[in-house]
C-alpha positions as CSV (number, residue, x, y, z in Angstrom):
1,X,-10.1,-77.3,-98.1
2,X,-12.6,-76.9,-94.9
3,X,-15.0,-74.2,-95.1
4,X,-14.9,-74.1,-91.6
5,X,-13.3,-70.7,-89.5
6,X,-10.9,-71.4,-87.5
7,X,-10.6,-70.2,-83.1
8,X,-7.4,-67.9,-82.9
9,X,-6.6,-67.5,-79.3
10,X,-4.6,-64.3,-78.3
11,X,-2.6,-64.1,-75.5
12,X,0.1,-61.7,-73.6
13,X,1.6,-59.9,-71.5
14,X,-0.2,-56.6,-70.5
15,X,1.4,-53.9,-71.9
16,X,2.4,-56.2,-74.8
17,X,0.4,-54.5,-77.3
18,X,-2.0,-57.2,-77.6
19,X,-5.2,-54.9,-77.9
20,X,-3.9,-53.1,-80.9
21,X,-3.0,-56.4,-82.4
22,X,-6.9,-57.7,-81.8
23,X,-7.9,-54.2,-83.5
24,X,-5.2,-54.6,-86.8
25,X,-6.6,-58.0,-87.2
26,X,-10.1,-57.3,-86.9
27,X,-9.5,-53.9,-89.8
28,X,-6.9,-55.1,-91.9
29,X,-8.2,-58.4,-92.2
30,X,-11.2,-59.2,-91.3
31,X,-11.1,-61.3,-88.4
32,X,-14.3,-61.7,-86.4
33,X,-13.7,-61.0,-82.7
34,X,-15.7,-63.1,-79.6
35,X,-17.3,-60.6,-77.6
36,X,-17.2,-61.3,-74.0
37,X,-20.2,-61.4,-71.8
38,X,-20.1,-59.9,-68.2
39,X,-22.5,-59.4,-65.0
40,X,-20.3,-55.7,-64.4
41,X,-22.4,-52.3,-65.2
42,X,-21.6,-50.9,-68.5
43,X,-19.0,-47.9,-68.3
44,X,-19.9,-44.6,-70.0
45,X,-20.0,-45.1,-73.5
46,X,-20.1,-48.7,-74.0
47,X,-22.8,-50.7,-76.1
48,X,-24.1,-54.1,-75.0
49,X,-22.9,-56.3,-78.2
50,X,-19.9,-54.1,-78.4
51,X,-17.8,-54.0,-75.9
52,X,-19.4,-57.1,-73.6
53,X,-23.3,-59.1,-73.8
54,X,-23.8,-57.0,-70.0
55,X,-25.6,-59.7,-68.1
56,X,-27.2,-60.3,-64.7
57,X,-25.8,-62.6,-62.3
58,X,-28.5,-65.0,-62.7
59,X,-28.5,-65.0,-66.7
60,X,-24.9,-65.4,-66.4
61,X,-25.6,-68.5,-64.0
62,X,-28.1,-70.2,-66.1
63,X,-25.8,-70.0,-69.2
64,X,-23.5,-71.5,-67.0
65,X,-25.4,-74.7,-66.1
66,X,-26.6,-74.8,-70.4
67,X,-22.8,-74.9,-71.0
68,X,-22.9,-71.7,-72.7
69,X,-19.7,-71.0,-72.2
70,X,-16.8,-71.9,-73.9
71,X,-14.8,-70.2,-70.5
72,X,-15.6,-68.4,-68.1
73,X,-14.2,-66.9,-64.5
74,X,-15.1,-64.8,-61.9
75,X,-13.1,-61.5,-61.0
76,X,-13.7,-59.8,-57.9
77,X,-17.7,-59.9,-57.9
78,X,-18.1,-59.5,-61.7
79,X,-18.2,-62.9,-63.9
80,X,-16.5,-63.0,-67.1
81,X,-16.9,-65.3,-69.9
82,X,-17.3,-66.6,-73.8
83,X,-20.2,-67.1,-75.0
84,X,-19.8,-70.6,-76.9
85,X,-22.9,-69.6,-79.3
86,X,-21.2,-66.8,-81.4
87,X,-18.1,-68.5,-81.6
88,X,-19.4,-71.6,-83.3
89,X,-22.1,-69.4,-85.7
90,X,-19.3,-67.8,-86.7
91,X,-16.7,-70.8,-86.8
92,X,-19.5,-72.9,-89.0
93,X,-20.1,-69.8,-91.1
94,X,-16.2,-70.0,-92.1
95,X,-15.1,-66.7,-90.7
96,X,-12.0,-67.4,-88.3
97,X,-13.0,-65.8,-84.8
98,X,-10.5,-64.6,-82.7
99,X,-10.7,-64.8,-78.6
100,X,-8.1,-62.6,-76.6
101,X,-7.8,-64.5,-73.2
102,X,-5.7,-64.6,-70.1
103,X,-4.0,-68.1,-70.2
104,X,-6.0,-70.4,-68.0
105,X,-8.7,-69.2,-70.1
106,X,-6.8,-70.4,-73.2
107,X,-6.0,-73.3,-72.2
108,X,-9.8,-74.6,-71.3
109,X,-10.3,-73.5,-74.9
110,X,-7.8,-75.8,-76.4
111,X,-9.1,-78.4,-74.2
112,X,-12.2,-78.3,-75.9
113,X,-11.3,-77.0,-79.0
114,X,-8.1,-79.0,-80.3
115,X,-7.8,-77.2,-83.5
116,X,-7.6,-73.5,-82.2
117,X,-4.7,-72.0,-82.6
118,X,-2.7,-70.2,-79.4
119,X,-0.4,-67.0,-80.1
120,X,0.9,-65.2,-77.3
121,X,1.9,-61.7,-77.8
122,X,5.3,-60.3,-76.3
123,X,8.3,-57.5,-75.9
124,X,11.5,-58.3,-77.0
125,X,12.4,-58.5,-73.1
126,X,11.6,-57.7,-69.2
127,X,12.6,-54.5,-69.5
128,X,10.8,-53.3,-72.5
129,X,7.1,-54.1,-71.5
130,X,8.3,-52.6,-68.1
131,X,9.2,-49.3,-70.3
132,X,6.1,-49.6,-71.7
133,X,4.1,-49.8,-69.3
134,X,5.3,-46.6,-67.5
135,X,5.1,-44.9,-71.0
136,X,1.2,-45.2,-70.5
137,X,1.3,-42.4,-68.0
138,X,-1.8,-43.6,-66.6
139,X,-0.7,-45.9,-64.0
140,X,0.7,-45.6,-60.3
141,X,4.1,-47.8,-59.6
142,X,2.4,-50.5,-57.3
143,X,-0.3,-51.2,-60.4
144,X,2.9,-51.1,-63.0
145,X,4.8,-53.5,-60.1
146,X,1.5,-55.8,-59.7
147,X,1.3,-56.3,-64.1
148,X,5.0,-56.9,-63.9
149,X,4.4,-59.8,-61.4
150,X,1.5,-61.3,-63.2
151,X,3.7,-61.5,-66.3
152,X,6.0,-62.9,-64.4
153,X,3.6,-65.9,-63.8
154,X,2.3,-65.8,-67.3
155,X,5.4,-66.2,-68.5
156,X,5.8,-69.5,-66.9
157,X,3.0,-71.0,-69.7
158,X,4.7,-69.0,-72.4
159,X,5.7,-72.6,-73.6
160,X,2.3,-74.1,-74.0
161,X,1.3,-71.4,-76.5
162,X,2.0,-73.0,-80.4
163,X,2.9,-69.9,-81.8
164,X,5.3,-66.7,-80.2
165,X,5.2,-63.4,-81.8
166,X,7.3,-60.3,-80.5
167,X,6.0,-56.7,-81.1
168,X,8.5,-54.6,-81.8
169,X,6.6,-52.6,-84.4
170,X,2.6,-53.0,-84.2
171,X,2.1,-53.1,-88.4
172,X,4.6,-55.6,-88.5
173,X,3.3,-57.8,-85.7
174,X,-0.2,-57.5,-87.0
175,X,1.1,-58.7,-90.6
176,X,3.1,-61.5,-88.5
177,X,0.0,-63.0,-86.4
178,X,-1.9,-62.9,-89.7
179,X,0.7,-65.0,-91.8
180,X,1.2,-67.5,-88.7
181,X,-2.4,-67.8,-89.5
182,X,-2.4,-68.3,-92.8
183,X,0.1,-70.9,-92.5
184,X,-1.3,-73.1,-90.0
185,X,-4.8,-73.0,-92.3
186,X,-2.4,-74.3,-95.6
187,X,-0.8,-76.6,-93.1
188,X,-1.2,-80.7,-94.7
189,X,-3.2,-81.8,-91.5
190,X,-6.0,-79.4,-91.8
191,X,-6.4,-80.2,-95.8
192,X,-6.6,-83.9,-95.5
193,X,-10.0,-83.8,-97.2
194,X,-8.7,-81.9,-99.7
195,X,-5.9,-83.9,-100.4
196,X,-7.9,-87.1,-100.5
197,X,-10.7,-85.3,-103.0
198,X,-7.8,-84.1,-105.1
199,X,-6.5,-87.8,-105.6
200,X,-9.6,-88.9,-106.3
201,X,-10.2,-86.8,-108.8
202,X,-6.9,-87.4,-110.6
203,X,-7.4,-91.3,-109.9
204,X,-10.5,-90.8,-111.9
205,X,-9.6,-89.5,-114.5
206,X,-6.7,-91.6,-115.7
């Protein structure tokens, strides 16, 4: 089999659960997760290397001309991106690195990465992330309405995604993302070295 990692790519819908998935992943089993780089200030509390590589504009820039990026966008006046250096350490190191990324974002990855593997995250229906989301207790209506019409967009590439996984319980969809995993890694197209050393070995020996 390849000793190589393989690029999980996590997507859904906000309020989906999908942060708590990245965590159980990263605990239970060992996933690596990309951290993102940014040109915003820190926030109280966070560590550069933890919770973003905090950047200024013009190191963001340059890394962006050095392709140093396996994506990258700009929100508001802060740039956002992932840096294409970890990822491939990692991915070459054989440790299977997982990015969680809006879909555009996911999509530039599989462009250049034909072997990741997409996932998006989801409620059993409308009306449930909707319930969650108010069960936060930390948002105003319009921001709950705005996330509700950005999902309503996302939703519209739900179909690109290889893989769909509802979270109705978090343990269970953690165990679930892992196994679709697992799967795709024992899949016959990914072990077609394997296969062809295993044959030769047999052929060998007759």
């Amino acid at each position: 089999m390849s000793n190589k990692g393989k690029l999980i790519v996590l997507s859904g819908f906000s309020g989906a659960g999908k942060g708590t998935v990245v965590k159980g992943l990263v605990e239970k089993y060992g996933y690596s997760l990309s951290v993102s780089a940014t040109t915003r200030s820190p926030r109280p509390g966070e560590v550069d290397g933890r919770e973003y590589y905090f950047k200024t504009v013009d190191d963001f820039k340059n890394l962006i001309d050095y392709n140093g990026f396996i994506e990258w966008a700009q929100y508001v006046d802060n740039y956002y991106g992932t840096p294409r250096k970890f990822v491939e350490d990692e991915i070459n190191a054989g440790r299977d690195v997982i990015l969680e990324i809006e879909v555009q974002g996911a999509m530039n990855v599989k462009s250049q990465y034909p072997d990741a593997i997409l996932i998006f995250i989801t409620t059993k229906d409308k009306e449930t992330l909707r319930s969650r989301l108010e069960g936060r207790g930390s948002e105003e209506a319009a921001v709950i309405e705005k996330r509700m019409k950005r999902a309503a967009e996302e939703a519209k590439s739900i179909d690109l995604y290889e893989y769909i996984v509802i979270n109705d319980d978090i343990n269970t969809c953690i165990d679930m993302v892992n196994s679709v995993i697992l799967s795709r890694k024992c899949a016959k197209e990914n072990n077609l070295e394997f296969i062809a050393q295993l044959k030769s070995e047999f052929n060998a020996a007759k």
